[in-house]
N, C-alpha and C positions, 0 to 999 in steps of 0.2 A: 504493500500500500504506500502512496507516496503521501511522504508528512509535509508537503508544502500545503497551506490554505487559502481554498477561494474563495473572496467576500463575494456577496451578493447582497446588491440593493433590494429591498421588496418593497411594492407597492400595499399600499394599508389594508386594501382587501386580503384578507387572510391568501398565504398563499396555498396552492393546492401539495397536499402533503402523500399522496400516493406512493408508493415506491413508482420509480421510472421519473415524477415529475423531477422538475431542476431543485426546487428546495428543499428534498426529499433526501439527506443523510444517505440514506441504505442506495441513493442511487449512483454515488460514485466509488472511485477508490482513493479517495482522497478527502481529507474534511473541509468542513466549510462553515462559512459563520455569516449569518445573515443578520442585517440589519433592516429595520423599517424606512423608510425616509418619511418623514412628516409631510403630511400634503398632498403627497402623491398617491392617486387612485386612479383607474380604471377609465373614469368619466375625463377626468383632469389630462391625464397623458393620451387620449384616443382625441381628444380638443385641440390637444398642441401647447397648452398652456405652460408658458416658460415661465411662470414664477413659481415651477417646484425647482429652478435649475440650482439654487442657493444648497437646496436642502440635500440633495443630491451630492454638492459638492461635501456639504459638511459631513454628511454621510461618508462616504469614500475618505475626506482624512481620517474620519474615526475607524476604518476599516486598517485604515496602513496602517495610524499608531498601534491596533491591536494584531498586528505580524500576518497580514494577511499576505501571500505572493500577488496577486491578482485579483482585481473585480470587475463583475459584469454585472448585471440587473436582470430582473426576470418580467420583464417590459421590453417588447422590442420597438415598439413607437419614443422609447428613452433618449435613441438615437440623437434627437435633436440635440442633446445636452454632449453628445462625446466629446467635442472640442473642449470647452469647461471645463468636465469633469476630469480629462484625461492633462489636461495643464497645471492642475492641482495637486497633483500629487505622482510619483515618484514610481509607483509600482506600476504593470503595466492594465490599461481600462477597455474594455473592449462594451458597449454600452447596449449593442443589440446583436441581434443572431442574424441581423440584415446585412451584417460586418462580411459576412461569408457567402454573399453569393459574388464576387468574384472569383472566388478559387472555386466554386461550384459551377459556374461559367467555363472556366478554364477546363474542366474537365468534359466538355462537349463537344460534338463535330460542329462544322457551319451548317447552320440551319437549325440546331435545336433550341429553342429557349430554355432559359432557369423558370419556374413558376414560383412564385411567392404567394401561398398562405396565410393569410392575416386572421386576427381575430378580427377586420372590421374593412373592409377594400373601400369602404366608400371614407374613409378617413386618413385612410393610407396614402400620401402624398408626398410628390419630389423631393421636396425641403426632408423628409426622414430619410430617401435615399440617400440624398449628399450629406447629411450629416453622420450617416454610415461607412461613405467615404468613394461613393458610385453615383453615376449617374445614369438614367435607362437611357440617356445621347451613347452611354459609351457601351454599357450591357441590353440585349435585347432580353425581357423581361415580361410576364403574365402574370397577372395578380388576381386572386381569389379570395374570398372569403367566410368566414361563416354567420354573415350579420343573420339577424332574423331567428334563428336556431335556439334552441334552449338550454346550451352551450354559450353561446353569447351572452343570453338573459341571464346565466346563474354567475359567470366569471366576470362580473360587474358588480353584482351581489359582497356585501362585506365581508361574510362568513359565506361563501360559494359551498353550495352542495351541489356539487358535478361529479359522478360517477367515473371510476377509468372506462365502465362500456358506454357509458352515455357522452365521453368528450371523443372516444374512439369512433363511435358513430356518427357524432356531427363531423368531425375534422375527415372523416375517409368519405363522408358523400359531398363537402367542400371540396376535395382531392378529385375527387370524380367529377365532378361538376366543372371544375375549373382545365381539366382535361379536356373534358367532350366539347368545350369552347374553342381551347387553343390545342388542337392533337402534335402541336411539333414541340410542346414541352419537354424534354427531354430530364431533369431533375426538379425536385422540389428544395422549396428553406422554405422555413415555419417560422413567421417573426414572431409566434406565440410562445411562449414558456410553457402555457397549459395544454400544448399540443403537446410536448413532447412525451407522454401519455400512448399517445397514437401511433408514434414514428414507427414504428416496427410493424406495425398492421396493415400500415401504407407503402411501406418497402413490397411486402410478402403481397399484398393486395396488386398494385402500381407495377410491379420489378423494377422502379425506379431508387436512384441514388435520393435520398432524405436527410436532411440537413437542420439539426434544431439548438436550441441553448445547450443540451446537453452535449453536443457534439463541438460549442464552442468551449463548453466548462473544460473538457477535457485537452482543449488545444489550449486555453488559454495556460492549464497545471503544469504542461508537458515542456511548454519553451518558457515560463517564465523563470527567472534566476531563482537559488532559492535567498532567503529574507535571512 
């Protein structure tokens, strides 16, 4: 097990605690310390609302002074804040799972898109791409989501009751959906934390390559120095 630690920002909404999700212990091999950030919710970060970006930061210094190697958020609309938060402090911040659809690009012939899964497409916007650190001028990109769904309605919720089959089920008929629109998708990234639940259902379901927080958690443990 490796003893380096990765912080994670949470948003107030309780986060989902299943084995598989990102703030889920039992789901790495590595530990991790979570913090809340004051202010930030669900409604507030899906808005774009940049006066959580304070709280964020103060968050993340509280993360490095208590020896974390690395932090990331389990919000991927957070993005907007990487420049800030990642200037702040010393350790290295990687702020959304949106971080990675370049190298998830990179691994496709010409002609396939990346598809991006949100928890909410119609709020999903350029401004979160560039502050991820991409632009869809430079990657060609599908975005889908699961607005509408009871998956949606409950991961808004303060105390969310969302089942692993029932986030499994909205996120893989999202997946499907957002296929049968754009058929030259060629992989997926999950800007959701509460997808990462699914990721495996939709590899096995898709045979596509799936891309989510967990899979940054573990790149960000793996290259950062240790503390």
């Amino acid at each position: 097990m490796n003893n380096k630690t990765l912080g994670i920002l949470e948003l107030e909404n309780r986060p989902i605690g299943h084995p598989g999700a990102l703030c889920a212990p039992e789901t790495h091999q590595f530990p991790i310390k979570c913090l809340t950030v004051e202010g930030a919710n669900v409604a507030r970060l899906v808005a774009g609302d940049r006066s959580v970006k304070d709280a964020y930061i103060r968050g993340a210094q509280k993360l490095e002074s208590e020896g974390v190697a690395a932090i990331t958020t389990n919000c991927g609309f957070s993005s907007l804040h990487q420049a800030e938060v990642a200037a702040a402090v010393s350790v290295p911040v990687v702020m959304s799972s949106l971080a990675l659809v370049p190298l998830v690009a990179k691994s496709l012939p010409l002609g396939r898109k990346v598809g991006i899964l949100t928890y909410d497409s119609t709020k999903l916007a350029e401004r979160h791409l560039i502050g991820a650190g991409w632009s869809s001028t430079e990657i060609d990109v599908a975005i889908g989501g699961i607005e509408g769904s009871l998956t949606w309605q409950r991961l808004a919720d303060t105390f969310p009751d969302a089942t692993p089959d029932l986030i499994t089920a909205d996120v893989l008929a999202g997946a499907k959906s957002l296929l049968n629109a754009e058929p030259t998708v060629g992989a997926l990234v999950f800007e959701c934390a509460g997808f990462t639940l699914a990721a495996e259902a939709v590899r096995r379901d898709t045979g596509l390559l799936v891309a989510d927080f967990v899979t940054l958690a573990k790149m960000l443990i793996e290259v950062s120095p240790p503390v």
